[in-house]
C-alpha positions as CSV (number, residue, x, y, z in Angstrom):
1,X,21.4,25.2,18.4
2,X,21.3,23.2,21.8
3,X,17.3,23.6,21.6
4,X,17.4,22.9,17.7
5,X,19.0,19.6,18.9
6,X,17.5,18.9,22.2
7,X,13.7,18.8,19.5
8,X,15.7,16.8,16.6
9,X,16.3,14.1,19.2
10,X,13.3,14.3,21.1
11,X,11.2,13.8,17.4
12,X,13.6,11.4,16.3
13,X,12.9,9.2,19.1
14,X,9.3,9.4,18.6
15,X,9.7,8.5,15.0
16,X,11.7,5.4,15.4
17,X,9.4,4.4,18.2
18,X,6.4,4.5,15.7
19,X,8.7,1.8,13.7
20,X,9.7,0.1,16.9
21,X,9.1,1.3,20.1
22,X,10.5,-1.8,22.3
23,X,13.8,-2.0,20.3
24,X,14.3,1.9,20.4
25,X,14.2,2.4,24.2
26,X,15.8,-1.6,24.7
27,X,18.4,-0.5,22.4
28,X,18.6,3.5,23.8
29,X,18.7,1.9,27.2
30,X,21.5,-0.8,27.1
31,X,23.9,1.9,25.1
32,X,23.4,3.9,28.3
33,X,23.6,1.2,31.0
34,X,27.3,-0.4,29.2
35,X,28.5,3.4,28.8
36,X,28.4,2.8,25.0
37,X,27.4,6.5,25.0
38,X,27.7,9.1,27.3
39,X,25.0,11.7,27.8
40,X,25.9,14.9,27.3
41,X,24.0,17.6,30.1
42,X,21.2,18.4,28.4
43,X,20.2,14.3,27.9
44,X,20.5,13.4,31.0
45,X,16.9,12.9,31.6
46,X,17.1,9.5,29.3
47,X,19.8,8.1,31.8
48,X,16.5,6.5,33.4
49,X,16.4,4.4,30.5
50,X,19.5,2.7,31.2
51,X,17.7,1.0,34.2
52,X,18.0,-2.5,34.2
53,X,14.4,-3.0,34.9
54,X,13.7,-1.0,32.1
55,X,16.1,-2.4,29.9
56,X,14.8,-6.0,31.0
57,X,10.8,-5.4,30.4
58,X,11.9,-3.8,27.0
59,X,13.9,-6.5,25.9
60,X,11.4,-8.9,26.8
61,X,8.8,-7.0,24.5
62,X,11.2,-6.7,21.9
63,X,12.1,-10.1,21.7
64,X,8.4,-11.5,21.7
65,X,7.6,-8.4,19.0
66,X,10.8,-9.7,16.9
67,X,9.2,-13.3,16.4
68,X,5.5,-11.6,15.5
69,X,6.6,-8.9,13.1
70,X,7.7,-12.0,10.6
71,X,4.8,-14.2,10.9
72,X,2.1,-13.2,8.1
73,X,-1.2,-11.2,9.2
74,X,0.1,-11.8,12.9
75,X,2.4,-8.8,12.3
76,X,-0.8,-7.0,11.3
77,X,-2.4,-8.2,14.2
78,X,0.6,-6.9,16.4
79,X,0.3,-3.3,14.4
80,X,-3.2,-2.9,15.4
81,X,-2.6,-3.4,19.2
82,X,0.3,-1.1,19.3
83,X,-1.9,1.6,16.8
84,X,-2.0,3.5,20.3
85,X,1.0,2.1,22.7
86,X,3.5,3.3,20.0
87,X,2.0,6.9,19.7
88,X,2.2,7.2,23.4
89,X,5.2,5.5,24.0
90,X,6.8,7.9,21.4
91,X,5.2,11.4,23.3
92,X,6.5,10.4,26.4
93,X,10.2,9.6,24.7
94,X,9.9,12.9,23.9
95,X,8.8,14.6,26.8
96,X,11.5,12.8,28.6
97,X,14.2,14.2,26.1
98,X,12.6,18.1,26.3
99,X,11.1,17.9,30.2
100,X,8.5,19.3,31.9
101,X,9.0,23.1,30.8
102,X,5.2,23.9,31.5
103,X,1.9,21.7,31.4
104,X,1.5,24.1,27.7
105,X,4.5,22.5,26.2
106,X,3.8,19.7,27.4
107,X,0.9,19.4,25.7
108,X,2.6,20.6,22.7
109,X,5.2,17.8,23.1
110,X,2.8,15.6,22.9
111,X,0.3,16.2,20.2
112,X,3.9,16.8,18.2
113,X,5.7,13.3,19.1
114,X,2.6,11.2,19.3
115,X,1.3,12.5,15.5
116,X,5.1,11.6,14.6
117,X,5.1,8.5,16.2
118,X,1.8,7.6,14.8
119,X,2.5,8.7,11.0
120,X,5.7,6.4,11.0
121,X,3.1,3.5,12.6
122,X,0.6,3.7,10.1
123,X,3.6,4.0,7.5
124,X,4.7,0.7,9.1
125,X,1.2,-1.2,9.1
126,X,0.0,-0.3,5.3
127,X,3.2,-1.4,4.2
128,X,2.6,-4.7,6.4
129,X,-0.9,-5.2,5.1
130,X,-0.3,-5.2,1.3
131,X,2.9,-7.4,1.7
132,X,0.6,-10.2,3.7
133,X,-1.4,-10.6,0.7
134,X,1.7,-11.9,-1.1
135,X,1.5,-15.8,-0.7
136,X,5.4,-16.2,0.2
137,X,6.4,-15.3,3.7
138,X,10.3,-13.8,2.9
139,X,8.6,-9.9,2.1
140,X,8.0,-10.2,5.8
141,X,11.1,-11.3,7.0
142,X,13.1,-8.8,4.9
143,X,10.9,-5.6,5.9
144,X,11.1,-6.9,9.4
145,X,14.9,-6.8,9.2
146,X,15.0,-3.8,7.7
147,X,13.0,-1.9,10.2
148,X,15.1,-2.9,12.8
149,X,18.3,-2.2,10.6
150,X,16.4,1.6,10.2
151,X,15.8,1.8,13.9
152,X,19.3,0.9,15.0
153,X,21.0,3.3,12.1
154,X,18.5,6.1,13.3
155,X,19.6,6.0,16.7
156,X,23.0,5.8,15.5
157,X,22.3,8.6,13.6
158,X,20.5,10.9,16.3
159,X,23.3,10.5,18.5
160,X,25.7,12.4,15.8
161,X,23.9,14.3,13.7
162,X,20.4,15.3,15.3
163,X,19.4,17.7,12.9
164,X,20.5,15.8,9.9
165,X,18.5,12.2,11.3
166,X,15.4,14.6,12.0
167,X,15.4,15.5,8.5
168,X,15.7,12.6,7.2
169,X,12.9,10.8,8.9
170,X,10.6,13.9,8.2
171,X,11.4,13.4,4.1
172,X,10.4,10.0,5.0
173,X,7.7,10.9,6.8
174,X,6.5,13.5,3.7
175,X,6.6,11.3,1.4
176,X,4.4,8.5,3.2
177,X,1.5,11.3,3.2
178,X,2.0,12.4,-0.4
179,X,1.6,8.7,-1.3
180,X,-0.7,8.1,1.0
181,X,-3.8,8.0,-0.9
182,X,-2.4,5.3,-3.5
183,X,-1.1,3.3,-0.9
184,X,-4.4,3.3,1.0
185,X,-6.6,2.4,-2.2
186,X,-4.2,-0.2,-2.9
187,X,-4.2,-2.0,1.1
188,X,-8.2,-1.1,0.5
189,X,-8.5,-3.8,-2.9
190,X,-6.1,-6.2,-1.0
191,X,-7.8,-6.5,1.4
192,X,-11.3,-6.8,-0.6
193,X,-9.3,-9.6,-2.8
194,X,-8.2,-11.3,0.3
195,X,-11.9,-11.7,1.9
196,X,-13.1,-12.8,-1.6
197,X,-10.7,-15.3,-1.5
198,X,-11.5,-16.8,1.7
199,X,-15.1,-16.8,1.3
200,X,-14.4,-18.5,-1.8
201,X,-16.0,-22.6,-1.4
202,X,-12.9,-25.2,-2.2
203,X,-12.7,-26.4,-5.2
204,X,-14.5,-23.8,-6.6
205,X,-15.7,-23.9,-10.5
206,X,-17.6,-21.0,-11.9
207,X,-19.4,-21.4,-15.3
208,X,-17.7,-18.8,-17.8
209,X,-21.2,-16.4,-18.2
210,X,-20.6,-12.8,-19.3
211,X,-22.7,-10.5,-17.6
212,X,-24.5,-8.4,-20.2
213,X,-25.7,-5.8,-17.8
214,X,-24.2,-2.9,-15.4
215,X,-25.0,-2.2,-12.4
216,X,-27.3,1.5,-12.3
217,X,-24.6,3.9,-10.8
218,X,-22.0,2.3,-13.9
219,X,-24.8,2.3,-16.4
220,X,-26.0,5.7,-16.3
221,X,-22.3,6.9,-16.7
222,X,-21.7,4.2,-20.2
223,X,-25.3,5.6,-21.1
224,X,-24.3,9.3,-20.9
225,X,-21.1,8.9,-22.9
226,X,-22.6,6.2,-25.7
227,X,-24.0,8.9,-28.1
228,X,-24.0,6.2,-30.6
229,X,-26.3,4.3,-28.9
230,X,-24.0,1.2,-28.9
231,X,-25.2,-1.9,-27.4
232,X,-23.3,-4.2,-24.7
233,X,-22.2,-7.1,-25.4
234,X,-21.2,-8.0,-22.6
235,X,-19.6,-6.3,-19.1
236,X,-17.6,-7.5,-16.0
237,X,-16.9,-5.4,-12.8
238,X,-13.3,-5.2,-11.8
239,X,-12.1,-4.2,-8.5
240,X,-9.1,-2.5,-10.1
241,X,-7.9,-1.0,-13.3
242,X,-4.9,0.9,-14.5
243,X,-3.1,2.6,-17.4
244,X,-2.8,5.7,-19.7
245,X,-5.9,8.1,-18.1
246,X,-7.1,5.5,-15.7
247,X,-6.1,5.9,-12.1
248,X,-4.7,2.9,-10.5
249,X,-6.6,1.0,-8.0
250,X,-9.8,2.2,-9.5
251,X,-13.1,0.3,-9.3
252,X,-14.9,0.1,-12.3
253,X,-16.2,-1.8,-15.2
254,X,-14.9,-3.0,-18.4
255,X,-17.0,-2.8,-21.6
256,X,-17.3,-4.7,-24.8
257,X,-20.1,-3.2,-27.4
258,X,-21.7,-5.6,-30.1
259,X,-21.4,-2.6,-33.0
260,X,-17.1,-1.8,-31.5
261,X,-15.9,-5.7,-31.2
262,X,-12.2,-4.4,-31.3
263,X,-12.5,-1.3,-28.5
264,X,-13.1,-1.6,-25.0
265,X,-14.6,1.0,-22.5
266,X,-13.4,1.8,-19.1
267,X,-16.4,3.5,-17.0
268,X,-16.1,4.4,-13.6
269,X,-17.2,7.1,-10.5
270,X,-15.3,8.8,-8.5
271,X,-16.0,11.0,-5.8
272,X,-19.3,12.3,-7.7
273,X,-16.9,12.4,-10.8
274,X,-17.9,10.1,-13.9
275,X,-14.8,8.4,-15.7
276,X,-15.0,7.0,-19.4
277,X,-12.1,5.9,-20.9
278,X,-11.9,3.7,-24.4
279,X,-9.4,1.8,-25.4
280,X,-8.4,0.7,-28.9
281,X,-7.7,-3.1,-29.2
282,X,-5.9,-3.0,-32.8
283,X,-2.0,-3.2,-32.8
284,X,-2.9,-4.5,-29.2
285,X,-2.2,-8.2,-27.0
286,X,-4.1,-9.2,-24.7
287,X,-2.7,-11.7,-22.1
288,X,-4.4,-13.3,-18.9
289,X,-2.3,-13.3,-15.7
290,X,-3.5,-15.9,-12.5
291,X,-2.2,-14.3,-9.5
292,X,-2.3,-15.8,-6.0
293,X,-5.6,-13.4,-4.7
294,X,-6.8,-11.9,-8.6
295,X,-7.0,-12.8,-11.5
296,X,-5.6,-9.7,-14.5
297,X,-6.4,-9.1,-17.6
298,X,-3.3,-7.2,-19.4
299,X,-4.1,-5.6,-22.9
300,X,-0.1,-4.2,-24.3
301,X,0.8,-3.6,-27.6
302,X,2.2,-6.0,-30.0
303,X,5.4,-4.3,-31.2
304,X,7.0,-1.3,-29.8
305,X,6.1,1.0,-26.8
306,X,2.5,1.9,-25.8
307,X,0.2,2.6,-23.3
308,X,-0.3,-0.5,-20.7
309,X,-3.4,-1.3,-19.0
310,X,-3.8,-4.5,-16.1
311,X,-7.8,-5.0,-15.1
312,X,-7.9,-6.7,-11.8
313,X,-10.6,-9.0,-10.8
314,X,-11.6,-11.6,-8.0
315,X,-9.9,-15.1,-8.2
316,X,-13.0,-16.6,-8.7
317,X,-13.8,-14.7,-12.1
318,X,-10.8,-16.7,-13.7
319,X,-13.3,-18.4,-16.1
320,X,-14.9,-15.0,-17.1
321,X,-11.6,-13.1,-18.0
322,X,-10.4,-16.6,-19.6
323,X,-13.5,-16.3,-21.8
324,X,-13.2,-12.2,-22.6
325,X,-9.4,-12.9,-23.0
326,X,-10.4,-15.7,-25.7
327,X,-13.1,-13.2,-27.2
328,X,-10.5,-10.6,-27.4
329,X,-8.1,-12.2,-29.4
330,X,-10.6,-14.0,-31.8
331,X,-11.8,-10.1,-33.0
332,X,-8.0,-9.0,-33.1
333,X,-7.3,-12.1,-35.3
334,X,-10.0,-11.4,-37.6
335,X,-9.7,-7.7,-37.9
336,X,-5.6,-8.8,-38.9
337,X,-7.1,-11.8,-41.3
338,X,-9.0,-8.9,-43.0
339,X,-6.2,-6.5,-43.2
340,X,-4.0,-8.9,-44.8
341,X,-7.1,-10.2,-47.6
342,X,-5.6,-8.5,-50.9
343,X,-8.1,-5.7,-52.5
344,X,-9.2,-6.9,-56.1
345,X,-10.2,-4.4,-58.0
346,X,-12.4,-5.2,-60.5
């Protein structure tokens, strides 16, 4: 159990230093130093962190790192230093915890604490990056606070219940990588949104032209799934689509056919894969949402519950989607001006 323990706190440390490395040995250190704890045999090796020295460079760090981590894209900035001083920083909290049993544990210690430390790092950073891309600066603040809040209740938690703190952060941990992917596609299209944006000329006015053409790799896949030879009537790239069948944070294309004014088609590749999706307008709103980096086309139905779908493009399409929102709706209203003409029968 002792060894079950001595590895829980060891693991732990390196997780919490992949959050925040300076306020988890400032914080470790000073409950040392003032006797807050005592260290029980085998965790006596971390009584060098109660050095004042120690505790005064940490603080120092910790301090400068508390200002940074709520300023907008310079938290980002201070993530992509520490990518590697948090990692190591974490295997050598650990190796400090377990000692120097042999140079192969120690090797073991390390590849072991720094992955930990680095997972709950890169958990940290995505997390930063797609809240920078929200205009207000409070997202910051709060996550910032709640980090250290997490850090200080881990430690907390290590110092009681080991084996119960380990588990926790490794459920965290888990469930960072199972989300991974989504989260990573979703920092990937922030990201392109936010360099569009700031390439974008002030004052910028685009004239409302519908592209009638896709590009080749899009229009082989429409070709190969439009057996009735439909024509386009017009089609706009969007960096991101989502709904029923359509995997979020998908680039793609939507559309419109000349002989099919009230269906839309979804056409996209991924990973060699070809993805067609069509989408019935009828019983359907569409609505056009400005957002601070994109500009989103919703399509939801009228009345009741139904399937969803938001189509995400650049800011600087807002003209386009105001025009295919406008489009839209005209068809929808004459397709329901038709349904309501009574029949005559003659």
């Amino acid at each position: 159990m002792d060894r079950l323990n001595l590895l829980s706190v060891a693991l732990g440390l390196a997780c919490l230093a992949g959050l925040n490395l300076y306020l988890t040995v400032f914080a470790t250190g000073l409950a040392i130093h003032l006797h807050w704890i005592t260290l029980a045999p085998p965790y006596e090796s971390l009584a060098v962190l109660g050095d004042p020295f120690i505790i005064t460079i940490a603080g120092i760090f910790f301090l400068l790192e508390f200002f940074a981590d709520k300023i907008p894209w310079i938290d980002s900035a201070w993530d992509a230093v520490h990518t590697v001083i948090r990692p190591i920083g974490g295997a050598l909290l650990a190796i400090q915890v377990l000692g120097h049993s042999s140079p192969t544990m120690d090797v073991l210690i390390v590849l072991l604490a720094g992955a930990t430390s680095l997972l709950a790092h890169t958990a940290k950073a995505t997390t930063r990056l797609i809240s920078n891309t929200s205009p207000e600066p409070f997202s910051n603040i709060a996550l910032s606070f709640g980090e250290d809040a997490a850090v200080l209740g881990g430690l907390v938690l290590l110092h009681y219940h080991p084996v119960i703190a380990l588990s926790i952060f490794l459920i965290a941990i888990s469930a960072f990588v199972y989300f991974a992917p989504k989260i990573l596609r979703a920092v990937r299209v922030k990201l392109w949104l936010t360099w569009q944006k700031l390439n974008e000329p002030a004052a910028f006015r685009r004239e409302a032209t519908l592209p009638l053409t896709l590009p080749a790799k899009l229009a082989a896949v429409f070709n190969k799934e439009n057996v009735l030879g439909e024509t386009i009537a017009w089609a706009m790239l969007c960096v991101s689509g989502r709904g029923r069948r359509i995997r979020p944070n998908l680039f793609g294309a939507l559309v419109a056919t000349n002989e099919e004014p009230r269906k839309l088609t979804f056409v996209a590749r991924k990973g060699g894969k070809s993805i067609v999706h069509t989408i019935e307008l009828d019983g359907m709103t569409v609505a056009r949402e400005p957002k601070f980096l994109s500009e989103n086309l919703v399509i939801f139905p009228a009345e009741g519950r139904g399937p969803k779908y938001v189509f995400i493009f650049p800011r600087s399409r807002a003209a386009e989607v105001k025009e295919i929102g406008e489009k839209l709706r005209q068809n929808l209203t004459v397709r329901s001006a038709a349904l309501a003409e009574p029949i005559t029968i003659h």
